[in-house]
N, CA, C and O atoms as CSV, one atom per row, in Angstrom:
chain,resi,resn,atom,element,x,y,z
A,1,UNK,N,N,-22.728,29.748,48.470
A,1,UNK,CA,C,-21.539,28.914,48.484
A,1,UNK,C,C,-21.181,28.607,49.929
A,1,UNK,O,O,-21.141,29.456,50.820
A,2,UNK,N,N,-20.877,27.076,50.100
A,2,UNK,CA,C,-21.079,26.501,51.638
A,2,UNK,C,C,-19.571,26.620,51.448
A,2,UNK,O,O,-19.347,27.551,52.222
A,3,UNK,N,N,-18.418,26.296,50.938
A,3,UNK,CA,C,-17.374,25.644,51.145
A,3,UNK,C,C,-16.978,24.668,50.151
A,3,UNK,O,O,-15.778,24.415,50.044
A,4,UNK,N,N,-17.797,24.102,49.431
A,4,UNK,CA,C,-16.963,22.995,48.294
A,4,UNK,C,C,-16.622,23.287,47.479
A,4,UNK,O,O,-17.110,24.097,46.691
A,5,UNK,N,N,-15.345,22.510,47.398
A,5,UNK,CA,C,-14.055,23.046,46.562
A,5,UNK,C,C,-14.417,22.683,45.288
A,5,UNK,O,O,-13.769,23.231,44.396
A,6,UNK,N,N,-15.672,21.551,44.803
A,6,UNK,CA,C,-15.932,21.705,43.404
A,6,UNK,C,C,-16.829,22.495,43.196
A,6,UNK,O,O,-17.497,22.099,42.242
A,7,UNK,N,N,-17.372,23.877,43.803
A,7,UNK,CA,C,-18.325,24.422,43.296
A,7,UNK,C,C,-17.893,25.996,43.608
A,7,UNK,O,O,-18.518,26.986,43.228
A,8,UNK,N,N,-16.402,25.980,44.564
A,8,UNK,CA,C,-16.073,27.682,44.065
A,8,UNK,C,C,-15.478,28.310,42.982
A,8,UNK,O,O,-15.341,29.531,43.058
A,9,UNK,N,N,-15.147,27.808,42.126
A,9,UNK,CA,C,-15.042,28.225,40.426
A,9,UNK,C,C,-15.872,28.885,39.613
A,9,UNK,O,O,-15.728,29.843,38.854
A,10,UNK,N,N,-17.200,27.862,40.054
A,10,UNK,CA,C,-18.472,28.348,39.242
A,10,UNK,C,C,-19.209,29.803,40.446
A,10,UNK,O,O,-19.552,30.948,40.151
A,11,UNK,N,N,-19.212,29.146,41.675
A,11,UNK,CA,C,-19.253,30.320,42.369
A,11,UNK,C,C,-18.549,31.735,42.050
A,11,UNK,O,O,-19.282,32.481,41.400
A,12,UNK,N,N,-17.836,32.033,42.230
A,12,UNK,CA,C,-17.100,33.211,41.709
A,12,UNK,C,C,-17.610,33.769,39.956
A,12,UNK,O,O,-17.800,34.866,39.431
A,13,UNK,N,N,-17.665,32.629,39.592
A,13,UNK,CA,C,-17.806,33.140,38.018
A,13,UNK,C,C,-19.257,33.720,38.128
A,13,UNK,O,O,-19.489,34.770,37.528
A,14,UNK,N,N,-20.159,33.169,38.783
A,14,UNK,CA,C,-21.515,33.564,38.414
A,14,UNK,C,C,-21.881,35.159,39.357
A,14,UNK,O,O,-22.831,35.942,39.329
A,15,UNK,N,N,-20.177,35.086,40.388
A,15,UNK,CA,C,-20.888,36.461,41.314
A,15,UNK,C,C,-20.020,37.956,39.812
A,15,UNK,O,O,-20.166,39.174,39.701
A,16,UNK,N,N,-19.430,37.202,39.230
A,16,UNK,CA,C,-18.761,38.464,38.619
A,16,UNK,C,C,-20.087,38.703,37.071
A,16,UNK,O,O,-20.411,39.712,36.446
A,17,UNK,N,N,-20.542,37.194,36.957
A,17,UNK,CA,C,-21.473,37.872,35.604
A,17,UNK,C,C,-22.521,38.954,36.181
A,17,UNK,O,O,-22.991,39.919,35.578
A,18,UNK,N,N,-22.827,38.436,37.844
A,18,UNK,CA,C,-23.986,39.179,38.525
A,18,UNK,C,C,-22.952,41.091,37.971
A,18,UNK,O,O,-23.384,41.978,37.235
A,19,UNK,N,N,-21.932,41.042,38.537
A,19,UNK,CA,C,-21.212,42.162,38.508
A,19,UNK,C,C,-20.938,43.019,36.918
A,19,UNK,O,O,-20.765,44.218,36.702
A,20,UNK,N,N,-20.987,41.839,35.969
A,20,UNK,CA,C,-21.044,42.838,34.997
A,20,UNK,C,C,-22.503,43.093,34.396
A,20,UNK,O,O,-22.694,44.058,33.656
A,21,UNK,N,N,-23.264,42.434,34.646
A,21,UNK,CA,C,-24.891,42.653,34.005
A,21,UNK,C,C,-25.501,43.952,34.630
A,21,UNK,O,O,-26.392,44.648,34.143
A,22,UNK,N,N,-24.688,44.172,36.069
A,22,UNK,CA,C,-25.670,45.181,37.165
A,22,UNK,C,C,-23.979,46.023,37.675
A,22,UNK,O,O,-23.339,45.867,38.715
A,23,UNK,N,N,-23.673,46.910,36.458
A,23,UNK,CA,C,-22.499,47.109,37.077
A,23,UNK,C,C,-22.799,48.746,38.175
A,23,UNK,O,O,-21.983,49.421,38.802
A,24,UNK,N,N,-23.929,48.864,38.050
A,24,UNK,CA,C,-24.312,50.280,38.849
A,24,UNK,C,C,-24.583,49.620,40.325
A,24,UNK,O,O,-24.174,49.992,41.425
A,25,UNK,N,N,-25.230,48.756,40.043
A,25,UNK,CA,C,-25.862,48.248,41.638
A,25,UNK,C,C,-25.259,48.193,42.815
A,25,UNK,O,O,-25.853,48.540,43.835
A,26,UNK,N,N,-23.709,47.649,42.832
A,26,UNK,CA,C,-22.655,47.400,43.119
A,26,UNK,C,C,-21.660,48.471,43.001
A,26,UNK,O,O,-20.739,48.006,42.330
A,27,UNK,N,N,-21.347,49.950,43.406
A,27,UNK,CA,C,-20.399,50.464,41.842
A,27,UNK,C,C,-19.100,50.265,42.794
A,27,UNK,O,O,-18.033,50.177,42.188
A,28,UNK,N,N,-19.050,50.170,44.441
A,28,UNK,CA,C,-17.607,50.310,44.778
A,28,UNK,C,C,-16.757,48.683,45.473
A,28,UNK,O,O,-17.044,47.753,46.227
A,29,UNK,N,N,-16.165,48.922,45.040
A,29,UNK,CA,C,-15.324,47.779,45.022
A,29,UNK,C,C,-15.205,46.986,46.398
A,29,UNK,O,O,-14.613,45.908,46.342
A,30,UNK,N,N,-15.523,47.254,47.180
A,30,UNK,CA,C,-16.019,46.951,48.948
A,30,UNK,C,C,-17.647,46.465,49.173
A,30,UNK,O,O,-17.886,45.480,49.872
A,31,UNK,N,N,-18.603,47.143,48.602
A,31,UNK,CA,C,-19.619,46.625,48.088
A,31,UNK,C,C,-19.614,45.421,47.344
A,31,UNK,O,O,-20.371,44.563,47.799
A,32,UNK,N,N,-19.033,45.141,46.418
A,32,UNK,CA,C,-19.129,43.514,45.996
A,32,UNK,C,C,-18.875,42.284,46.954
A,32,UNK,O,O,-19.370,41.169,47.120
A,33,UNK,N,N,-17.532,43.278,47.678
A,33,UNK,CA,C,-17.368,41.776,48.785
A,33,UNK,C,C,-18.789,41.783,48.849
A,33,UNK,O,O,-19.562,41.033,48.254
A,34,UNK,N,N,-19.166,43.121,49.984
A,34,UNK,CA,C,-20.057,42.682,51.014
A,34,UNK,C,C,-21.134,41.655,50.506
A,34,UNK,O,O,-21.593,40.793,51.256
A,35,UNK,N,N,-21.651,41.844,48.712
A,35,UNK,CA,C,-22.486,41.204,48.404
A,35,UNK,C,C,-22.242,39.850,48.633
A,35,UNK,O,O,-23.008,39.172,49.318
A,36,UNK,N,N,-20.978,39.293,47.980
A,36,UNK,CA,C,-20.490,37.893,47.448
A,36,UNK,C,C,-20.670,37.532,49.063
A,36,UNK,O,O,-21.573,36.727,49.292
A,37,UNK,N,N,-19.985,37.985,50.122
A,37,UNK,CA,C,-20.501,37.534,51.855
A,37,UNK,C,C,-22.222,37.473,51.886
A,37,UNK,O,O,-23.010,36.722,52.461
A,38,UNK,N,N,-22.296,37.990,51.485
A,38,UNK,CA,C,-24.526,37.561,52.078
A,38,UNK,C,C,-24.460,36.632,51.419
A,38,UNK,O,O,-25.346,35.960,51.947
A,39,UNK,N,N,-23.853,35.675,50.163
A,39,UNK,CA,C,-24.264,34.777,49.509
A,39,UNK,C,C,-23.397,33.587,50.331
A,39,UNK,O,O,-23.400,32.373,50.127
A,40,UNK,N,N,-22.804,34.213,51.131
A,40,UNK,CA,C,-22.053,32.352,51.886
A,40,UNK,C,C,-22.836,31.685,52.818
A,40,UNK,O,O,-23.680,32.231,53.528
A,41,UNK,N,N,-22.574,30.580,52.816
A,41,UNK,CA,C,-22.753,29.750,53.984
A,41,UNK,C,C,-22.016,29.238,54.849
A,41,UNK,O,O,-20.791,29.346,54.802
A,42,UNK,N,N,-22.590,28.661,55.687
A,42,UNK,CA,C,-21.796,27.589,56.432
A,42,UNK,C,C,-20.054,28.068,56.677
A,42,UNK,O,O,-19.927,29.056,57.399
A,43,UNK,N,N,-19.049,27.593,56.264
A,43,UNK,CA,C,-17.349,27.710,56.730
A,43,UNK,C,C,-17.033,28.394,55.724
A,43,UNK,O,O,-15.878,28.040,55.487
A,44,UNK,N,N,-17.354,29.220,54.912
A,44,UNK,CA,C,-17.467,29.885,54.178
A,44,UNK,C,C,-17.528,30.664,54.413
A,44,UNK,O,O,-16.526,31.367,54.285
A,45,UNK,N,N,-18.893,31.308,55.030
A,45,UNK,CA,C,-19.858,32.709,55.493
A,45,UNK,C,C,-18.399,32.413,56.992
A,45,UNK,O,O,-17.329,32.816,56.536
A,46,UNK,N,N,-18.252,31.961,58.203
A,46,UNK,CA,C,-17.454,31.758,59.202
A,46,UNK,C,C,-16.061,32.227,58.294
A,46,UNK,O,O,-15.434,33.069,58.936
A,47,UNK,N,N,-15.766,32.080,57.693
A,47,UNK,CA,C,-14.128,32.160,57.121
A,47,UNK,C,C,-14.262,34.132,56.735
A,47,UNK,O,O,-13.471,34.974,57.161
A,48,UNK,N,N,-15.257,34.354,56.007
A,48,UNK,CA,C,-15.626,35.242,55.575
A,48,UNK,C,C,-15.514,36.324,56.972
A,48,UNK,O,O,-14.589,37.019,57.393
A,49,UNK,N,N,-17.023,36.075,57.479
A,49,UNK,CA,C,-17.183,37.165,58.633
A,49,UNK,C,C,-15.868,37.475,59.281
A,49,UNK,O,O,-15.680,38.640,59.632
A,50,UNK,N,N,-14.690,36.341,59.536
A,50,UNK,CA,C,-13.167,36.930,60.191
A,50,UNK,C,C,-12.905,37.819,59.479
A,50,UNK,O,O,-12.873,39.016,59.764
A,51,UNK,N,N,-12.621,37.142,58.143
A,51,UNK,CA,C,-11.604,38.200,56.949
A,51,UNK,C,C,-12.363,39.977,57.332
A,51,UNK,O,O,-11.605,40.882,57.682
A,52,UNK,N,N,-13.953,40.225,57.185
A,52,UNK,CA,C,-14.533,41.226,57.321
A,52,UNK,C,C,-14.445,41.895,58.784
A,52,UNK,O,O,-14.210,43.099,58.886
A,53,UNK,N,N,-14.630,41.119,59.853
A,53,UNK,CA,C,-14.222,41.664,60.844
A,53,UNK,C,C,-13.291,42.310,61.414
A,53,UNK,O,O,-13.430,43.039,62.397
A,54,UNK,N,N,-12.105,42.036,60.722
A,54,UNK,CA,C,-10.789,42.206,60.644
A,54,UNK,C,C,-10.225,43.264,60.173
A,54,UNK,O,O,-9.239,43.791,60.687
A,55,UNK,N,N,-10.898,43.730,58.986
A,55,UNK,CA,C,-10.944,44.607,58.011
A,55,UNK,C,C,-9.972,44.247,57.344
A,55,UNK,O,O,-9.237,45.201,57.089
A,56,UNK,N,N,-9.505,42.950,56.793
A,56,UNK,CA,C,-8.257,42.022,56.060
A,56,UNK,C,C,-8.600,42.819,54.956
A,56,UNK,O,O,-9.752,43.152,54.677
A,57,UNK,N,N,-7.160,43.247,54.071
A,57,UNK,CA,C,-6.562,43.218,52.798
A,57,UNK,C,C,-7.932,42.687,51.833
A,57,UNK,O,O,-8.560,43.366,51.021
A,58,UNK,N,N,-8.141,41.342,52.191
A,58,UNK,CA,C,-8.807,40.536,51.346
A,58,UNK,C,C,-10.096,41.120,50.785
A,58,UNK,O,O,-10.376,41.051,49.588
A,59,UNK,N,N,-10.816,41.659,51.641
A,59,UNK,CA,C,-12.114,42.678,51.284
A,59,UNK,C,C,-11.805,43.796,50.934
A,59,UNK,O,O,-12.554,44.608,51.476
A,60,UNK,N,N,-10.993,44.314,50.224
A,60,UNK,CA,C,-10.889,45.523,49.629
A,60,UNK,C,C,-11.730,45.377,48.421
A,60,UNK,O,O,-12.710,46.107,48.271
A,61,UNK,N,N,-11.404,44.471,47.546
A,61,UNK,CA,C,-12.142,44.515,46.541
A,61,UNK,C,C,-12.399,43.046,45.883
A,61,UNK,O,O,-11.807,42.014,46.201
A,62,UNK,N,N,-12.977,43.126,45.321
A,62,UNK,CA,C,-13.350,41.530,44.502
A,62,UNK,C,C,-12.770,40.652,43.848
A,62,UNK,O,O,-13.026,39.454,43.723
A,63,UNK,N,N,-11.713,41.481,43.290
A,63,UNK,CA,C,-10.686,40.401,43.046
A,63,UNK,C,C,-9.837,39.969,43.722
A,63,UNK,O,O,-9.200,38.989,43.337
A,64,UNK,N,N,-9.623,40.469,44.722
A,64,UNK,CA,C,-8.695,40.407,45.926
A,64,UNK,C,C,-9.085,39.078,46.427
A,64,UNK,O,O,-8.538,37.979,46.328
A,65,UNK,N,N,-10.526,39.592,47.174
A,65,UNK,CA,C,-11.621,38.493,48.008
A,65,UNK,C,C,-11.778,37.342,47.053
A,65,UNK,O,O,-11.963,36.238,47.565
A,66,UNK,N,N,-11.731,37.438,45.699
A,66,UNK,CA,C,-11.985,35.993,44.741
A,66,UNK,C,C,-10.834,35.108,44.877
A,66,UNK,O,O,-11.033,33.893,44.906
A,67,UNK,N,N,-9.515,35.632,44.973
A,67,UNK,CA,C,-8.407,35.046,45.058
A,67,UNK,C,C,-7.906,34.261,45.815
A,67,UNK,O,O,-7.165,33.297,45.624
A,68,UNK,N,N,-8.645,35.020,47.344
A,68,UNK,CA,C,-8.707,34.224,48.335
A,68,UNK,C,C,-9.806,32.914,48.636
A,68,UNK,O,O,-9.801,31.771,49.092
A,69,UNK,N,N,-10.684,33.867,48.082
A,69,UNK,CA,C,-11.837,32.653,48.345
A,69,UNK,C,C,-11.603,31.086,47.338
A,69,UNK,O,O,-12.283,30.066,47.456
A,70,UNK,N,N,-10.654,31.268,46.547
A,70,UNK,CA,C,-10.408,30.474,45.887
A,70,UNK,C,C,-9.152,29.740,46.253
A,70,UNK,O,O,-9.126,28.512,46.182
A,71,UNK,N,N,-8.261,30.335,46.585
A,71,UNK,CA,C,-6.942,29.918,47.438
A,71,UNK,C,C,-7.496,29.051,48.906
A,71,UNK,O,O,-7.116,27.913,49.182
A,72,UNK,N,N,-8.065,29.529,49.401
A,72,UNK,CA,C,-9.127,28.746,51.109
A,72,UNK,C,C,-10.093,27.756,50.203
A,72,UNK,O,O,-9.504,26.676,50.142
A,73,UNK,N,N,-10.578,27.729,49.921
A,73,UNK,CA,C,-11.605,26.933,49.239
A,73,UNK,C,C,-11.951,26.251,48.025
A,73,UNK,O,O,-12.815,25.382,47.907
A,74,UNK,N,N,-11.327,26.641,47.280
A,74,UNK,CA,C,-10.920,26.015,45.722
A,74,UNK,C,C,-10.062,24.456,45.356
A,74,UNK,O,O,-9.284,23.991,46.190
A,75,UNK,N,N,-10.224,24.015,44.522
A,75,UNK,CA,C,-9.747,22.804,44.310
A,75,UNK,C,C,-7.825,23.302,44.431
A,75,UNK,O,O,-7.153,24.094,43.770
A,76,UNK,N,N,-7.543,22.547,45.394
A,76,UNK,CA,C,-5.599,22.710,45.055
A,76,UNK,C,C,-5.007,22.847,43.820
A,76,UNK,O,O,-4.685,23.792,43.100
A,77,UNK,N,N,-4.952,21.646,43.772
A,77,UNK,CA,C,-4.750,21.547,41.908
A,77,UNK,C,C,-5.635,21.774,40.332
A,77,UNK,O,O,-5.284,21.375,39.221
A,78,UNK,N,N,-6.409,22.260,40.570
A,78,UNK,CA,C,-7.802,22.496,39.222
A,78,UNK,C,C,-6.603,21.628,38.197
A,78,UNK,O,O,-6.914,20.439,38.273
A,79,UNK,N,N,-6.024,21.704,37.767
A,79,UNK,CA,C,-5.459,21.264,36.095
A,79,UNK,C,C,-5.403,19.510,36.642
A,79,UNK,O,O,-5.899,18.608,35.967
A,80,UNK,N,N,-4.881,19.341,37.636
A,80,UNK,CA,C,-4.839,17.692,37.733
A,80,UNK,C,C,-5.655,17.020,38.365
A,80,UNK,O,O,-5.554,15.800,38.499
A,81,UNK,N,N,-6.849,17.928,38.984
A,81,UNK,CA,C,-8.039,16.893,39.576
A,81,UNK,C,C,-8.821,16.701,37.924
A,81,UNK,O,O,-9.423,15.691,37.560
A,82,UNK,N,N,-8.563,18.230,36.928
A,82,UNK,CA,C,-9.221,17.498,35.872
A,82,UNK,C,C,-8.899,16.867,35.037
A,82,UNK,O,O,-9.716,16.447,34.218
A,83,UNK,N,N,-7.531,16.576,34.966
A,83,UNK,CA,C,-6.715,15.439,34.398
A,83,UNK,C,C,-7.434,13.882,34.992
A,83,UNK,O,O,-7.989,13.040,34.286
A,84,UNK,N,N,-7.225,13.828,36.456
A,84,UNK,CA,C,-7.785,12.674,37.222
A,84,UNK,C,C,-8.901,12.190,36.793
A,84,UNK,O,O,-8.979,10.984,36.560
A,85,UNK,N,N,-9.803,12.894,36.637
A,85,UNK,CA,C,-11.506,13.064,36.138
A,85,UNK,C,C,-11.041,12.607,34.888
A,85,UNK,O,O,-10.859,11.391,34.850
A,86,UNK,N,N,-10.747,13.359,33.649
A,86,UNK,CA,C,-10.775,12.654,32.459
A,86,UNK,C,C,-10.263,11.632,32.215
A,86,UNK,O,O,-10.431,11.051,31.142
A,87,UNK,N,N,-9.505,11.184,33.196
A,87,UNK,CA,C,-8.817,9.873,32.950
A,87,UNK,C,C,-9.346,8.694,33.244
A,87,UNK,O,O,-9.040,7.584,32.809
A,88,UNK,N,N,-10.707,9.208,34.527
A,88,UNK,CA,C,-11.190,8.078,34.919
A,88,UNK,C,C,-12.871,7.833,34.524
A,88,UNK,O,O,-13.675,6.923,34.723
A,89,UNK,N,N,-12.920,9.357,33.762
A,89,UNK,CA,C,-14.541,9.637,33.032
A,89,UNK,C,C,-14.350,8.279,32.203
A,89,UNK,O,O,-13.367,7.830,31.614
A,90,UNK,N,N,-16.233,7.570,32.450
A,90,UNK,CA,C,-16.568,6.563,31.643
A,90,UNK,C,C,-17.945,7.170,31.601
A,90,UNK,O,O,-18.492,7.982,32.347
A,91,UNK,N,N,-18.521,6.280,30.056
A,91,UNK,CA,C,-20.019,6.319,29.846
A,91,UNK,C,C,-21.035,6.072,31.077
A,91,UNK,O,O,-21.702,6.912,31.682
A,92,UNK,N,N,-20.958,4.633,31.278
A,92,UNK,CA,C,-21.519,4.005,32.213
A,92,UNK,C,C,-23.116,4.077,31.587
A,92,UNK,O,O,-23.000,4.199,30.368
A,93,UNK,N,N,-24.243,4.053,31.891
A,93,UNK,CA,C,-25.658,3.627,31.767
A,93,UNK,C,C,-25.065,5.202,31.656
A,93,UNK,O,O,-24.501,5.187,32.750
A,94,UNK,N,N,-24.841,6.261,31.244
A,94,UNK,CA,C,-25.418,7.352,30.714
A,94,UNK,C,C,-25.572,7.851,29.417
A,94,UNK,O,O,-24.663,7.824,28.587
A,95,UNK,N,N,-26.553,8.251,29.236
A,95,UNK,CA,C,-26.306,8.977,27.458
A,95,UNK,C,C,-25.026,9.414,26.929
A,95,UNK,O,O,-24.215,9.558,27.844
A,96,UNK,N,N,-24.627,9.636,25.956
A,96,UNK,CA,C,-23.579,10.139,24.920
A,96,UNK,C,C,-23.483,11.793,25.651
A,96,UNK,O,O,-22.530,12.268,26.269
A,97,UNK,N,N,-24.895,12.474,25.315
A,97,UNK,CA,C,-25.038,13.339,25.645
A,97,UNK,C,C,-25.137,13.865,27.184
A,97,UNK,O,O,-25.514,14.993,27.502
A,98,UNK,N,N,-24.845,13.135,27.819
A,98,UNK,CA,C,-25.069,13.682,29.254
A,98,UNK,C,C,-23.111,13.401,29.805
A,98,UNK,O,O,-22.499,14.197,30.518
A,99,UNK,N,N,-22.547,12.160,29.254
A,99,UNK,CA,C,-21.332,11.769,29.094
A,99,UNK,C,C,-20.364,13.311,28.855
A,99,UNK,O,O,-19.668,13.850,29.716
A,100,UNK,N,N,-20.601,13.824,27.296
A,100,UNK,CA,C,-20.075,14.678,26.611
A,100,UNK,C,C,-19.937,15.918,27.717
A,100,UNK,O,O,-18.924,16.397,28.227
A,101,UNK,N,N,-20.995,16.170,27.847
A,101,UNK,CA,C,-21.750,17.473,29.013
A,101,UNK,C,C,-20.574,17.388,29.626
A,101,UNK,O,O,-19.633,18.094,29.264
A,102,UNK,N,N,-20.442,16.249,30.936
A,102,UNK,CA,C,-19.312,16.198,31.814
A,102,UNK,C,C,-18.163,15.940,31.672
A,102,UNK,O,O,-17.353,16.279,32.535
A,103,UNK,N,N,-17.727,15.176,30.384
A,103,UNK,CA,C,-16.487,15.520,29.886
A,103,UNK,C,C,-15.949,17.026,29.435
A,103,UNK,O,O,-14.856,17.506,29.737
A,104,UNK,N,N,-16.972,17.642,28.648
A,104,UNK,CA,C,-16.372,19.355,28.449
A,104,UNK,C,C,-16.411,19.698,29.569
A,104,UNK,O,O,-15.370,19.176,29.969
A,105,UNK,N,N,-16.796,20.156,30.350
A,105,UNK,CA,C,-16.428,20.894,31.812
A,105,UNK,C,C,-15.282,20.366,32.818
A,105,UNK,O,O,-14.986,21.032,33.810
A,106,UNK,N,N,-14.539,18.927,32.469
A,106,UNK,CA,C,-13.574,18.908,32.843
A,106,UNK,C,C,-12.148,19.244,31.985
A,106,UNK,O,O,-11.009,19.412,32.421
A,107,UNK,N,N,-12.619,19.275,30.707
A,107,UNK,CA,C,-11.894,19.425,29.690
A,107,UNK,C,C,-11.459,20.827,29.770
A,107,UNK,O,O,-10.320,21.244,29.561
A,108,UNK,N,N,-12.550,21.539,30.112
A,108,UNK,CA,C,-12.336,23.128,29.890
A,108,UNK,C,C,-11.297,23.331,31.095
A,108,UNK,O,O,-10.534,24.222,30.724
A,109,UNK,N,N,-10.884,22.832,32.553
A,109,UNK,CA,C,-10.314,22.958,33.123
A,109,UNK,C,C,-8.883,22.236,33.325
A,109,UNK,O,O,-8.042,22.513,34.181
A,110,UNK,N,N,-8.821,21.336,32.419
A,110,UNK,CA,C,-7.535,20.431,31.962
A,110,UNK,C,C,-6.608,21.288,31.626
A,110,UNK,O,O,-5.612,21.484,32.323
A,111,UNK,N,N,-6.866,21.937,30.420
A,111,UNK,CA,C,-5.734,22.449,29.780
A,111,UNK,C,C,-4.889,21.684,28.892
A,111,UNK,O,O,-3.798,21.970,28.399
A,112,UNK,N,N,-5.684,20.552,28.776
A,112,UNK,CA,C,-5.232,19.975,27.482
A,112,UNK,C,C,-5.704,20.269,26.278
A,112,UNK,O,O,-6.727,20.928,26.089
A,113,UNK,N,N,-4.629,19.562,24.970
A,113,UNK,CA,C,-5.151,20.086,24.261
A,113,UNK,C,C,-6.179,19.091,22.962
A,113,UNK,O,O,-5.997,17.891,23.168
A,114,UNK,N,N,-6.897,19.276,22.069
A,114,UNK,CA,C,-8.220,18.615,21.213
A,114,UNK,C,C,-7.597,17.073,21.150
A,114,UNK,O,O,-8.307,16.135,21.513
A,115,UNK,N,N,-6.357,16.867,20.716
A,115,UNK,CA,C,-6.146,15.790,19.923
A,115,UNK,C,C,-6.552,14.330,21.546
A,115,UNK,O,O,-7.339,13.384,21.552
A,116,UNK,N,N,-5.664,14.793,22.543
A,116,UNK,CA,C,-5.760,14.438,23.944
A,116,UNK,C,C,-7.016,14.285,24.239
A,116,UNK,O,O,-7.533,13.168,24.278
A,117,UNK,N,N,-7.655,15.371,24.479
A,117,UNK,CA,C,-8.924,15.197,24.975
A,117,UNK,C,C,-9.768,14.160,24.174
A,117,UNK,O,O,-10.334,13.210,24.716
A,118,UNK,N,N,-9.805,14.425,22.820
A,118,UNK,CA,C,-10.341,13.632,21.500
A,118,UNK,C,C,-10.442,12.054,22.160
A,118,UNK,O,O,-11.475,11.428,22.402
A,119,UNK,N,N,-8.565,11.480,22.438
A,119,UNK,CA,C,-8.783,10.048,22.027
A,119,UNK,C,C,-9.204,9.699,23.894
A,119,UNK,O,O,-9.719,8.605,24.124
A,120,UNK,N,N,-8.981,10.547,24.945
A,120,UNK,CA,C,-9.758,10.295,25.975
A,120,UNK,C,C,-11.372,10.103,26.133
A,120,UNK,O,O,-11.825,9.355,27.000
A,121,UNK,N,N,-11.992,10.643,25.465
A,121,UNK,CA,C,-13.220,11.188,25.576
A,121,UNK,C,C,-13.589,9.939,24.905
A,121,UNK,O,O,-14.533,9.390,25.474
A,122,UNK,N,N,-13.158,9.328,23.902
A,122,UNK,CA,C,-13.367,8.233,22.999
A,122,UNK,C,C,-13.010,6.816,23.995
A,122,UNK,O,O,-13.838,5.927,24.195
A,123,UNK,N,N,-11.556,6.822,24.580
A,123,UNK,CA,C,-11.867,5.426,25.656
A,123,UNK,C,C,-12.752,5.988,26.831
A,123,UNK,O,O,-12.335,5.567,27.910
A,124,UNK,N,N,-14.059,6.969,26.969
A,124,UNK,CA,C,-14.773,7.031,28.004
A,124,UNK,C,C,-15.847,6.524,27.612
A,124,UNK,O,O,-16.471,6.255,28.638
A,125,UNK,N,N,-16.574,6.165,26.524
A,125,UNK,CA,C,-17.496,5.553,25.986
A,125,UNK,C,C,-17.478,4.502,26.195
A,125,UNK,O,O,-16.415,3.927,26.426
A,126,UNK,N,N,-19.122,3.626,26.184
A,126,UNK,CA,C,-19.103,2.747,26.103
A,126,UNK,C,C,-18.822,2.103,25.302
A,126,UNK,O,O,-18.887,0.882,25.438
């Protein structure tokens, strides 16, 4: 993870499945930072190495460090950039199925609810 704010959500989520599949590997709660830090890059890995150098609050443990890393780097608003997105999701030359794909993953972060999403998803078609 370099820094983009549409991809630290999924970032985080995929360092905690790493965390529950291999929960020995990892067992103390300072250890996960350190892991989730070898996986940064760029202003990220730089934002990081301070927080660690520092010995900040933030690296105590993983949820701590997720909170932040998501607060510094995360979309501001998640519920209304995916409002924005569904509002402005169209088909275009893409499949139904490739359409759908990227409509649920903004959907899942909307927080709206079926009936909404329903007649949106329907003026996104061609």
């Amino acid at each position: 993870f370099s820094g983009d704010p549409d991809s630290c959500q999924s970032f985080i989520m995929q360092c905690d499945l790493i965390f529950c599949m291999q929960p020995s590997q990892l067992g103390t709660k300072r250890s996960k930072v350190a892991y989730v830090i070898s996986l940064l890059s760029g202003r990220a890995l730089r934002w990081a190495t301070a927080e660690w150098k520092s010995q900040s609050a933030h690296c105590r443990s993983f949820a701590v460090f997720s909170a932040e890393l998501r607060n510094v780097f995360g979309t501001s608003m998640p519920r209304q950039d995916a409002a924005r997105s569904l509002v402005s999701a169209a088909q275009g030359h893409r499949s139904v199925a490739e359409f759908a794909a990227e409509f649920r993953t903004q959907a899942t972060d909307s927080g709206w609810d079926r009936i909404a999403l329903y007649d949106t998803f329907l003026q996104g078609l061609s």
